[in-house]
C-alpha positions in Angstrom: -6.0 -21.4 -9.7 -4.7 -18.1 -10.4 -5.6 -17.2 -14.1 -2.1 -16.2 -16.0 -3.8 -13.0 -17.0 -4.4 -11.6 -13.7 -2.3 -9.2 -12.0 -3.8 -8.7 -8.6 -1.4 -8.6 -5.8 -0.1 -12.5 -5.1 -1.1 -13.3 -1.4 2.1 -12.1 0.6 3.1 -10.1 -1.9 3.7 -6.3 -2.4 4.8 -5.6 -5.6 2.3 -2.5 -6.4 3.4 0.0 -3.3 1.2 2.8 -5.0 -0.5 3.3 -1.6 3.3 4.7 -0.4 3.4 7.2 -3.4 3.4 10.9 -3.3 0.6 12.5 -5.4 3.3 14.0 -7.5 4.6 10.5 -8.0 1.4 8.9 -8.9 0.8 11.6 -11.6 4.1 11.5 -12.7 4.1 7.6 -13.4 0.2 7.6 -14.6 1.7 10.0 -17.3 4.4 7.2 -18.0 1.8 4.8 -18.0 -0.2 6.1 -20.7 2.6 6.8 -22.9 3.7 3.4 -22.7 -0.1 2.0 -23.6 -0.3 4.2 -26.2 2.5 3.5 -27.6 3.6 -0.1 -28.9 7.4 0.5 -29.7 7.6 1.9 -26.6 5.7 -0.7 -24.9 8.4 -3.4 -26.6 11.3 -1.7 -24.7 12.1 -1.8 -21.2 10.3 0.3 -18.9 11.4 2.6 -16.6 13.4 1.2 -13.6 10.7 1.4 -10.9 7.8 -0.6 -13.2 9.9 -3.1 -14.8 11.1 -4.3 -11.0 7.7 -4.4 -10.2 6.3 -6.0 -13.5 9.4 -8.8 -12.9 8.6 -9.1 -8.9 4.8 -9.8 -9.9 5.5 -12.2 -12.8 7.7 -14.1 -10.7 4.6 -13.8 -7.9 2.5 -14.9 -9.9 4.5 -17.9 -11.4 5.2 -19.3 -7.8 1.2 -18.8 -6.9 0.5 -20.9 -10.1 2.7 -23.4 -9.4 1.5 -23.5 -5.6 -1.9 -24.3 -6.3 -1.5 -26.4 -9.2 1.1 -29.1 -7.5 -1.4 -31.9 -7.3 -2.8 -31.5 -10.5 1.0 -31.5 -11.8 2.1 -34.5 -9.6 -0.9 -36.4 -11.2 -0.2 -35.3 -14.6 3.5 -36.4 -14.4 2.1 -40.1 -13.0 0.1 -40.2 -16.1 3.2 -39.0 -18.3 4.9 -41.5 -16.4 2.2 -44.7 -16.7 1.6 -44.1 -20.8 5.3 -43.8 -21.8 6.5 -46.9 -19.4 3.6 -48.4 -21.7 4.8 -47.2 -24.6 8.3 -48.4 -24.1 7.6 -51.5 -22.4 5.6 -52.5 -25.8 8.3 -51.1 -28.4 11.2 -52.2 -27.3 12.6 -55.6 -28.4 13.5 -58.2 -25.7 16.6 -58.0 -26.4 17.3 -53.9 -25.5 13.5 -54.0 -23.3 16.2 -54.0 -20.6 18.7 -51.0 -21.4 15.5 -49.0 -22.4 13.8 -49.3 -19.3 16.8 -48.3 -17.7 16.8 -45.0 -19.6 13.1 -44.8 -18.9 13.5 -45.2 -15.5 17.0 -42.7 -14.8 14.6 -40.1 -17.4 12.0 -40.4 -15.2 13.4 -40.1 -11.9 15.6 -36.9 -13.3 12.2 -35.7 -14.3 10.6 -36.2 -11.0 13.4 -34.5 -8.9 13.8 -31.8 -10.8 9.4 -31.2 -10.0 10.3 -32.2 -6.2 13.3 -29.5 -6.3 10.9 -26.6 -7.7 7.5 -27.5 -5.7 10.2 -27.5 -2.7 11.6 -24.0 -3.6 8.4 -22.2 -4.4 7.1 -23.4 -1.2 9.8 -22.0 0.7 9.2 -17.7 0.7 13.1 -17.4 1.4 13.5 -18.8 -2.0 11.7 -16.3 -4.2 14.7 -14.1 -4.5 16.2 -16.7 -6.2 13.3 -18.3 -8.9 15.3 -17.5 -11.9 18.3 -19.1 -10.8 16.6 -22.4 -9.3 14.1 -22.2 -12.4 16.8 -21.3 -15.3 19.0 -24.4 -13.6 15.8 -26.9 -13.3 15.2 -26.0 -17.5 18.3 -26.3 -18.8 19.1 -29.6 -16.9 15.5 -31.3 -17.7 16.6 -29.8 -21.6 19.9 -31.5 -21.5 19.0 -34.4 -19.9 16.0 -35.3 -22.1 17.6 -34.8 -25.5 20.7 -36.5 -24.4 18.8 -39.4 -23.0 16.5 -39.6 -26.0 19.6 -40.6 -28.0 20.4 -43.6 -25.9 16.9 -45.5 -26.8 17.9 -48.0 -29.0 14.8 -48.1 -30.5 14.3 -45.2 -33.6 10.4 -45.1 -32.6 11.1 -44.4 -29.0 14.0 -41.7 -29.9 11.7 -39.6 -32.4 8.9 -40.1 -29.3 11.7 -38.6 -26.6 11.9 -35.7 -29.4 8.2 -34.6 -29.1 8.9 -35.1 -25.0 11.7 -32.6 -26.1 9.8 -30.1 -27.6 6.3 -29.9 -25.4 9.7 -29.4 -22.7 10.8 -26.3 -25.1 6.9 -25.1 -24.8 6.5 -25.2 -21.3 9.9 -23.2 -20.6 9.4 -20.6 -22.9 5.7 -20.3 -22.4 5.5 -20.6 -18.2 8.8 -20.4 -17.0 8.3 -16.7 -16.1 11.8 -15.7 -17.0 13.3 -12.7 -19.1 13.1 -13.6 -22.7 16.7 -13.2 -22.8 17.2 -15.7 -20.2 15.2 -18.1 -22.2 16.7 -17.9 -24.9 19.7 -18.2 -23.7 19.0 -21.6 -21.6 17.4 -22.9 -25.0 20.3 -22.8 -27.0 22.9 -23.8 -25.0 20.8 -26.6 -23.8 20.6 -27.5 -27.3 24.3 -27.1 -27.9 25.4 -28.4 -24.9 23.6 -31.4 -25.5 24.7 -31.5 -29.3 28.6 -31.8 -27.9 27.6 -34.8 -25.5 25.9 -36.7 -28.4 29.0 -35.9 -30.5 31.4 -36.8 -28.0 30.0 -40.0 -26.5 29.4 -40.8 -30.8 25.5 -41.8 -29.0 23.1 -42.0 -32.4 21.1 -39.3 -33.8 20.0 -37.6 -37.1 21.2 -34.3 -37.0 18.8 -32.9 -39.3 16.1 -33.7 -37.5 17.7 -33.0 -34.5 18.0 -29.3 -35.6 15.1 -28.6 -36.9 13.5 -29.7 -34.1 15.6 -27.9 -31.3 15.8 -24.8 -33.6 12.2 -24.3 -34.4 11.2 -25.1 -30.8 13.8 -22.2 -29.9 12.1 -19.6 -32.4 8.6 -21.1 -31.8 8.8 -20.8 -28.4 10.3 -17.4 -28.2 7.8 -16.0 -30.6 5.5 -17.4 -27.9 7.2 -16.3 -24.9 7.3 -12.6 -27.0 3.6 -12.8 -27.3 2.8 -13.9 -24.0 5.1 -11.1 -22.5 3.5 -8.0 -24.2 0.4 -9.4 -23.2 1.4 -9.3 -19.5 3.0 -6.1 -19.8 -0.6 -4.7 -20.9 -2.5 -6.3 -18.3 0.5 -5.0 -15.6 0.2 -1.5 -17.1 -3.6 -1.5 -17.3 -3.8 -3.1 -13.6 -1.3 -0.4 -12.4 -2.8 2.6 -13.6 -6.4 1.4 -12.2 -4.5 1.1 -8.9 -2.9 4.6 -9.2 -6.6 6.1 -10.4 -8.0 4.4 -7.5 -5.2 5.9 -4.8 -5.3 8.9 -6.5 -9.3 9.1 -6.0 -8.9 7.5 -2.3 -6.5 10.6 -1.8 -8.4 13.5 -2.9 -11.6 12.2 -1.3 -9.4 11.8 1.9 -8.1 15.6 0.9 -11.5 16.6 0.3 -13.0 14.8 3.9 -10.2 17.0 5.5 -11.2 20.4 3.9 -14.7 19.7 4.8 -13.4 19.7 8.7 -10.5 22.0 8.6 -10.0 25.3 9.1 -8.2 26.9 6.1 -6.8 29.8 8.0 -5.3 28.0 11.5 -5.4 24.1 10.6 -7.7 23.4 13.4 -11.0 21.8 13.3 -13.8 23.9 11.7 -17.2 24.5 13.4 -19.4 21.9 11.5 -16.4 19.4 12.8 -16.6 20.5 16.5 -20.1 20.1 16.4 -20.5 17.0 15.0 -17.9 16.0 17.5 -19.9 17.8 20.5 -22.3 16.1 19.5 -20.5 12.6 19.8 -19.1 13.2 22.5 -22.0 14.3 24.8 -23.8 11.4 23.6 -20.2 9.3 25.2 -21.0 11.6 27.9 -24.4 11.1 28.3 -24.0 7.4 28.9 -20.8 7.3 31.1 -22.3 9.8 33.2 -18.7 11.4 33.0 -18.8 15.8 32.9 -18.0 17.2 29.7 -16.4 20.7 29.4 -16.2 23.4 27.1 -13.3 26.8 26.8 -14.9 29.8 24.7 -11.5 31.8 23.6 -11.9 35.2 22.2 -9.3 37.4 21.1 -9.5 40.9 22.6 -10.1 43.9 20.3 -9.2 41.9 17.2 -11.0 44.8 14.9 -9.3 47.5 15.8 -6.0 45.0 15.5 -7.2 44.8 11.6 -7.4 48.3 11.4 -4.1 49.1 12.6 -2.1 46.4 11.7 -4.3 45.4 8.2 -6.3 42.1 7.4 -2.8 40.4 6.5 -1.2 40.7 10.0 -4.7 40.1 11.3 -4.6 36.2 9.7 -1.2 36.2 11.0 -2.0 36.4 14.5 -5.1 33.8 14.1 -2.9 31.4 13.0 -0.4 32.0 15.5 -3.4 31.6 18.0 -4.6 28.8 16.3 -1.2 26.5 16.6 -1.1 27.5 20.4 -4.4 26.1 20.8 -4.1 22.9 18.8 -0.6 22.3 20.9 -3.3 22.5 24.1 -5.6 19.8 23.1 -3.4 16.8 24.3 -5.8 14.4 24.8 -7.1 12.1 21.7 -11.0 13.4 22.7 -10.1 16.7 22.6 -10.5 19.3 20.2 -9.8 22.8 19.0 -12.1 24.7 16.4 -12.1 27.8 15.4 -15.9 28.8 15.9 -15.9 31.8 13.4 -14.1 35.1 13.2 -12.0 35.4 16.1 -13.9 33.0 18.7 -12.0 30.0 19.4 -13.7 26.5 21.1 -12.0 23.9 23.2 -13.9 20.9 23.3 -12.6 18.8 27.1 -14.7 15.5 27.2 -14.3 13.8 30.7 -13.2 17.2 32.5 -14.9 18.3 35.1 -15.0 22.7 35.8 -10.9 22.4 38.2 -9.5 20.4 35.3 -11.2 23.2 32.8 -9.8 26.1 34.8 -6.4 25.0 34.9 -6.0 24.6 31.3 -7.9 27.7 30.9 -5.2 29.3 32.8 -2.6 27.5 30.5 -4.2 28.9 27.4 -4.3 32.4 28.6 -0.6 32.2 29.7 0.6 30.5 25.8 -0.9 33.4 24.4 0.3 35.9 26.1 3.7 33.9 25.9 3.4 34.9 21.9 4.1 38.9 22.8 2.2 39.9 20.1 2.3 43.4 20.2 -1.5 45.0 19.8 -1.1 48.8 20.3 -5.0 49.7 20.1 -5.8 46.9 22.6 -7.4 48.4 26.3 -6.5 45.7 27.3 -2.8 45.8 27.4 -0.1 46.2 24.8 0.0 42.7 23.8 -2.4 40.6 21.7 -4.7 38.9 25.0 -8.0 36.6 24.9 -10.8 36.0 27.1 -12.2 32.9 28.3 -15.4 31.7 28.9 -15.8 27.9 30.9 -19.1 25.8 30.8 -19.0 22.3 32.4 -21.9 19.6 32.6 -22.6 16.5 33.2 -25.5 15.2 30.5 -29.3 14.3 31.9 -32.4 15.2 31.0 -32.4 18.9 32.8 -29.7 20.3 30.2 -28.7 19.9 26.4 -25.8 20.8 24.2 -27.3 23.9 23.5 -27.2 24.3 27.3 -23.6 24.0 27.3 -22.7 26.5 24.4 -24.7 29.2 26.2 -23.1 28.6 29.5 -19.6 29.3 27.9 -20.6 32.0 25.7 -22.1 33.7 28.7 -18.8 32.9 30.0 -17.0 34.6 27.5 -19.1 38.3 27.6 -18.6 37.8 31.8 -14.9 38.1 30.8 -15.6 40.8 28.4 -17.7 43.2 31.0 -15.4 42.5 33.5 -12.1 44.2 31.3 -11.5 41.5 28.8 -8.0 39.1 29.2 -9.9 37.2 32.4 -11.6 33.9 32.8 -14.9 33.5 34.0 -16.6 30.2 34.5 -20.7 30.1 33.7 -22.6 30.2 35.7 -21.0 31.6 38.5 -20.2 29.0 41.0 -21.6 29.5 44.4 -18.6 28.9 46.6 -15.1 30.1 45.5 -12.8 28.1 46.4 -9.1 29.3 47.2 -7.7 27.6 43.8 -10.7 29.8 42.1 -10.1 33.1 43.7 -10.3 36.7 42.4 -7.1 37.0 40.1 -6.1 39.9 38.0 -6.1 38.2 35.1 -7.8 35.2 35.8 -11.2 33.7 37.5 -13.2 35.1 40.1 
């Protein structure tokens, strides 16, 4: 059983999104939130838009989960209900009504137990949440009506002022776990009771009006101070459970904000170097294993100081970042990765690619860049902004390491340098050259 206090989710229920909320959002209505804790009169009126639909949409969760799991324990209350008054009526009545007021008994009764069968039917049914307050404010006021008009047809005094305590533990359970708007109550409360006053009138049926008011009229006002009580405790408990969920998305967000940082270059967005190495160090370990080659693209922008002196420091993060995006566009793969290894050295991490596969993309790279015309008038080695690239490929065993690997590509990467800068140059040199590896201007040899 769900306790009527709690305001965790409802199984199947979303009525606390805060996970689909912008930071701005959360801090916006955690700021509400605390107003309206602090502040009782505030707390008495509705609150904003947004919190009362989700305050009503988990009451009325909540409700139907009570009312789930409590149906047998309801069904076997309302046999005992049934079994002590057919007792009590069977031994107050006189032979000569026992009749008639077992006929009462019995059409009270059965009202009673299809109105039950109507509501454990509808909050069974998800399609029907949408409409609890109509299917519950309809089930009240005609289990209202019909008791207090039918507790007027007993022609037995004892068994009519009986029906009037039925009446008001009725009143009680309405106002108390109905789950409706106070208004709504309210509202179903006194028109039952008028509504049922006009029927007794009309049909002349016998009742002491006194009595009859006080007893609908305080039930009314008892059970709305009630239903008022019970509501701003709810609203508390709501308001308190919501701002622990926004605290607790909130946290989940910055440490999610703070795990990215800690990877993340500020300057290009691409991974920093304590990322690509714990992810070098993954994947070689993948490597290792599969026995699958693992490949590694040492980028280097050409004459990037004397592009800081001429163009300033300003430009010069300008034109990283621009390098950056390009690079992060050629990691395409979901294993591969682009770091920034410090300064203006650039990695490209290419698990499962053997030294052709490497090339190729190396050749793409160098082409992107150059594709960005970024003019570099102190360069030697052309007018635009250029890189060199260094290749290292291997396949993990016991005669080579990681460290192995980084070496190979930054050897790589001065082989381009010494040879003019904007080239490619794979480490170590391979043996053979093939004809899709040979001597290029610009690219391996």
């Amino acid at each position: 059983m769900q306790p009527i206090g709690d305001f965790s989710t409802p199984t199947g229920s979303q009525s606390h999104p805060v996970a689909a909320l912008s930071q701005d959002v959360l801090a916006q209505e955690r700021t509400t939130i605390m107003g309206l804790l602090t502040d009782r009169k505030r707390r008495r009126e509705r609150m904003p838009h947004d919190l009362e639909q989700y305050y009503r949409e988990h009451v009325v969760q909540r409700a139907i989960a009570v009312m789930q799991n409590n149906r047998l324990a309801t069904g076997l209350f309302y046999l005992f209900i049934g079994l002590l008054t057919y007792q009590q009526v069977h031994y107050v009545s006189t032979p000569q009504s026992l009749a008639h007021d077992m006929t009462i008994w019995t059409a009270i009764y059965l009202g009673g137990g299809i109105i039950f069968a109507v509501i454990g039917f509808c909050v069974a049914a998800r399609s029907c949440d949408k409409y609890y307050s109509t299917y519950i404010g309809t089930c009240s006021f005609l289990g209202l009506s019909g008791i207090t008009i039918s507790a007027s047809l007993f022609n037995s005094a004892y068994i009519n002022q009986q029906a009037s305590y039925l009446v008001i533990f009725i009143y009680m359970l309405v106002y108390s776990l109905g789950s409706l708007r106070i208004a709504a109550t309210v509202i179903i409360g006194i028109f039952s009771a008028l509504v049922s006053m006009a029927v007794i009138i009309t049909f002349n049926l016998k009742v002491d009006f006194g009595q009859y008011s006080q007893y609908t009229g305080l039930s009314n006002v008892i059970g709305l101070v009630i239903a008022f009580m019970i509501d701003q405790r709810d609203r508390r408990a709501f308001l308190q459970s919501r701002l622990i969920e926004i605290e607790k998305q909130q946290l989940d967000k910055l440490s999610q904000e703070m795990a990215r940082i800690s990877q993340e270059d500020a300057l290009t967005t691409l991974a920093n170097r304590r990322h690509f190495n714990e992810t070098l160090a993954r994947e070689w370990g993948v490597a290792e294993r599969e026995k699958h080659p693992i490949s590694l693209m040492f980028i280097d922008v050409d004459h990037f100081k004397p592009y800081n002196d001429t163009y300033g420091h300003l430009e010069g993060d300008k034109a990283l970042s621009r390098v950056g995006r390009t690079l992060k566009k050629m990691a395409t793969r979901p294993a591969d990765l682009a770091a920034r290894y410090g300064g203006e050295e650039f990695v490209l991490l290419l698990p499962n690619t053997d030294s052709e596969g490497a090339l190729v993309l190396a050749q793409e790279v160098q082409k992107a860049i150059d594709t960005l015309a970024i003019p570099h008038r102190s360069s030697k080695a052309g007018k635009m902004l250029s890189v060199s690239i260094g290749l290292a490929t291997l396949t993990p065993d016991d005669g080579n390491s990681i460290t192995t690997l980084i070496d190979n590509a930054d050897q790589g990467v001065y082989a381009a340098k010494e040879a003019g800068r904007h080239r490619i140059r794979i480490w170590p040199k391979p043996k053979v050259a093939s004809p899709k590896n040979a001597p290029q201007a610009k690219g391996e040899s």
